[in-house]
C-alpha positions as CSV (number, residue, x, y, z in Angstrom):
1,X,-106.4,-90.3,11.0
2,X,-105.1,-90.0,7.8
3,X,-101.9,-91.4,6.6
4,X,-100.5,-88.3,5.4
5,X,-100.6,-87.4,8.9
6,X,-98.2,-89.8,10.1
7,X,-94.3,-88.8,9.8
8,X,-91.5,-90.5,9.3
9,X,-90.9,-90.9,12.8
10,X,-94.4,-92.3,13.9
11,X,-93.2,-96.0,13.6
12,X,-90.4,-95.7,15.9
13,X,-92.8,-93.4,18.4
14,X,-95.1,-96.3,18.5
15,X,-92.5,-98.5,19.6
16,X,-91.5,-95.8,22.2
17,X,-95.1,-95.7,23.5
18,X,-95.3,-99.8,24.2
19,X,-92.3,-98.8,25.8
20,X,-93.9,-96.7,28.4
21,X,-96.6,-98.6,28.8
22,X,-94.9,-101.9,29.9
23,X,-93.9,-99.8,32.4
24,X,-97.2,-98.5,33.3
25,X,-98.4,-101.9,33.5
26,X,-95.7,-102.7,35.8
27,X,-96.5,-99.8,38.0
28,X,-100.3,-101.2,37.8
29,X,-99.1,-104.1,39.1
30,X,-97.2,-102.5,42.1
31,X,-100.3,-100.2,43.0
32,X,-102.6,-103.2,42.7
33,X,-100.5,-105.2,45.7
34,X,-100.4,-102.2,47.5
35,X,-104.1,-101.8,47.6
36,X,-104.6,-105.6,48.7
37,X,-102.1,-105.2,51.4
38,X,-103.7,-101.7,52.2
39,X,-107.0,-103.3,52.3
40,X,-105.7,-106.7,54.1
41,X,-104.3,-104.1,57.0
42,X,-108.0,-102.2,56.8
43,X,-105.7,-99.0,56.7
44,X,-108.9,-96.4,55.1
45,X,-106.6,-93.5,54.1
46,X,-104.5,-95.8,52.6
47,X,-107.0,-97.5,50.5
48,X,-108.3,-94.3,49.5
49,X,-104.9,-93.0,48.6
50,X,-103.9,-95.7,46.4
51,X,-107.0,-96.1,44.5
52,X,-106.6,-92.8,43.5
53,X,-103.6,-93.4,42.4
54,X,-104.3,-96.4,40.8
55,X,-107.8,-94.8,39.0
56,X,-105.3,-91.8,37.4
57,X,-102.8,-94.8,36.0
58,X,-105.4,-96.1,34.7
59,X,-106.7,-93.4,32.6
60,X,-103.2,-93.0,32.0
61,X,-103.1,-96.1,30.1
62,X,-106.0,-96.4,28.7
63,X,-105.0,-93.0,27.2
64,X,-101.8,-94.5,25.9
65,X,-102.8,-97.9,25.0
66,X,-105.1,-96.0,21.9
67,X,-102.2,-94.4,20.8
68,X,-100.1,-97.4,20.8
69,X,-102.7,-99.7,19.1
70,X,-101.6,-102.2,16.6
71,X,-103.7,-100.0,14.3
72,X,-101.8,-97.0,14.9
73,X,-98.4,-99.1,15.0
74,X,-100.1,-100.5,11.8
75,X,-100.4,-97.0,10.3
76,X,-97.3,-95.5,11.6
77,X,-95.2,-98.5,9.6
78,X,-97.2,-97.8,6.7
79,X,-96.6,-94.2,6.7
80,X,-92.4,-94.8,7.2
81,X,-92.7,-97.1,3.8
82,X,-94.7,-94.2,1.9
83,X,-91.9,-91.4,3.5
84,X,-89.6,-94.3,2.1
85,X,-91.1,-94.8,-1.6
86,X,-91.0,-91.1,-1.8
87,X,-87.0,-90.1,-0.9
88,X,-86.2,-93.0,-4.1
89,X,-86.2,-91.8,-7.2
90,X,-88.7,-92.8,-9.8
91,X,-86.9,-93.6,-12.6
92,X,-83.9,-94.9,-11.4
93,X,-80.9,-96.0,-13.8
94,X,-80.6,-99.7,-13.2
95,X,-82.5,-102.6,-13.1
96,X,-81.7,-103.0,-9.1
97,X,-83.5,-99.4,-8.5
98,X,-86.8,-100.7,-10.4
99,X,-86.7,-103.8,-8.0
100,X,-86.2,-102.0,-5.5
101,X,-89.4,-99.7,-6.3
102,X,-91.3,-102.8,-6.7
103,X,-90.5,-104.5,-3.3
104,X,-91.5,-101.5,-1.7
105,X,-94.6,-100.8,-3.5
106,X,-95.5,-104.7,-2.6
107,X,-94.6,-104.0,0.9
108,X,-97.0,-100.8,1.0
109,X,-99.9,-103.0,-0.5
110,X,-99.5,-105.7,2.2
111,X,-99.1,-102.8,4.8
112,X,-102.6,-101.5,3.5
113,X,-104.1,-104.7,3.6
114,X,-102.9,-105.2,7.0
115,X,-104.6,-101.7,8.5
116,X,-107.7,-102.2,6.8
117,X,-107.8,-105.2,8.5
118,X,-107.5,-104.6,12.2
119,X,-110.1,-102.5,14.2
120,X,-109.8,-99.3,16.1
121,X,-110.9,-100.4,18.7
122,X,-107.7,-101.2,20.8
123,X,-106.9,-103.3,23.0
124,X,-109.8,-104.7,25.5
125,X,-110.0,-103.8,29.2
126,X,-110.1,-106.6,31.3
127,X,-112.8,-106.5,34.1
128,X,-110.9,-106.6,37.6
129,X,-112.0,-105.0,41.4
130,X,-110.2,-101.9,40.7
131,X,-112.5,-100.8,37.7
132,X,-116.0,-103.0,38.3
133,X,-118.1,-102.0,41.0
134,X,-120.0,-105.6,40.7
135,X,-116.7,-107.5,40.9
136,X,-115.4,-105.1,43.9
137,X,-118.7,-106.0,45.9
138,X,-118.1,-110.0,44.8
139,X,-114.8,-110.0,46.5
140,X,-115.8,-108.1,49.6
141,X,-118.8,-109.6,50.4
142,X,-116.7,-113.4,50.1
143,X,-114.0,-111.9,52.3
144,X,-116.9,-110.6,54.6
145,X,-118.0,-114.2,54.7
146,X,-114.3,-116.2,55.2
147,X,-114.2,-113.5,58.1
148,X,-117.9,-114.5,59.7
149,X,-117.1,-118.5,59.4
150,X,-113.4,-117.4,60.9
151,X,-115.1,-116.2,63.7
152,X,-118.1,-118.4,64.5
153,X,-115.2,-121.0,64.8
154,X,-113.4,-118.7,67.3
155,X,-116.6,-118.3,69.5
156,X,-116.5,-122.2,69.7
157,X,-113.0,-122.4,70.5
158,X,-113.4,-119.2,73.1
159,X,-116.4,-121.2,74.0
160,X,-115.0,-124.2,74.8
161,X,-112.0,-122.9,76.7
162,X,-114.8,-120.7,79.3
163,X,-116.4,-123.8,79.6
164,X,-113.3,-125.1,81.5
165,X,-112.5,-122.4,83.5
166,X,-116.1,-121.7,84.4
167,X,-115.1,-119.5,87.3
168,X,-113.3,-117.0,85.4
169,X,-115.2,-113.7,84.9
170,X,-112.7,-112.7,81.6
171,X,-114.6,-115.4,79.3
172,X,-118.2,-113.8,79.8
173,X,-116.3,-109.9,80.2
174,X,-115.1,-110.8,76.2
175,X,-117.5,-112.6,74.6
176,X,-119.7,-109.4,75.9
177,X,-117.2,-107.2,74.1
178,X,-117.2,-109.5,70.9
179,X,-121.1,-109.5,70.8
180,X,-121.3,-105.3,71.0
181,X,-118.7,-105.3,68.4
182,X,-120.4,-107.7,65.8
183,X,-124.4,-106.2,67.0
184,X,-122.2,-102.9,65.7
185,X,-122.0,-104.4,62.6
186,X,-125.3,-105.5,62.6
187,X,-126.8,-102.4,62.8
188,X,-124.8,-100.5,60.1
189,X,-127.0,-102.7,57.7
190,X,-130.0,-101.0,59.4
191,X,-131.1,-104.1,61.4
């Protein structure tokens, strides 16, 4: 992008643009705890719904996070003081006019200097569940395991509690039911 390119107004659009996305972050954020309550609740459609939702914002941002760069913000402020140097006469009557040249030719230099300096890169995107397949699989696989231990306990408890009411056909009836359920599980790894 050349500077050229830039009009006076590209400064103030920048500002505009961090703007809009604070409040894309924001509704990040608000999509993000709806997909761990979704998920918490096991509610499929739900899940599916809001990671849609959440993959679009996403691209939304990242779209808009490029354009709002401190590079482009850089460029944008560079390009207002150049707009600036030009609307001010050149040869202007008084000694005030010639400073005033000069401190806005100094602050065009330092405005250079400061976009040469910073990358186009833009800003990093941090590594989270809702982008990393790797991390995704890390968190569900440790919630998969919290939910085994939380239920090996319960079999003891369940366990205990048959053992004194031995006469009761409900404990055996259940723990029948709780073994199909988790041999279920079993076999969707192909066991």
């Amino acid at each position: 992008m050349k500077f050229t390119e830039l009009s006076e107004g590209s400064y103030e659009r920048a500002a505009e643009k961090r703007v809009r996305l604070n409040k894309l972050f924001n509704q990040r954020a608000e999509l993000r705890e709806k997909l761990k309550h979704a998920q918490e609740e096991g509610d499929d459609a739900k899940i599916a719904m809001v990671t849609t939702k959440l993959g679009r914002l996403e691209d939304s941002i990242d779209a808009l996070s490029e354009s709002a760069s401190p590079a482009a913000a850089a460029k944008a402020r560079l390009a207002q003081l150049k707009a600036d140097l030009a609307e001010l006469p050149q040869n202007p009557g008084s000694q005030e006019g010639y400073d005033a040249l000069d401190e806005l030719r100094d602050k065009i230099k330092a405005a250079e200097a400061k976009v040469s300096q910073l990358s186009e890169a833009g800003p990093t995107k941090t590594r989270d569940a809702s982008n990393d397949p790797t991390i995704a699989l890390e968190e569900a696989r440790n919630r998969a395991v919290k939910a085994l231990q939380g239920i090996a306990a319960q079999i003891d408890k369940f366990t205990a509690a048959a053992k004194r009411n031995s006469r009761d056909w409900g404990y055996p009836g259940s723990m029948g039911h709780v073994a199909a359920k988790l041999e279920e599980v079993r076999d969707f790894f192909g066991n």
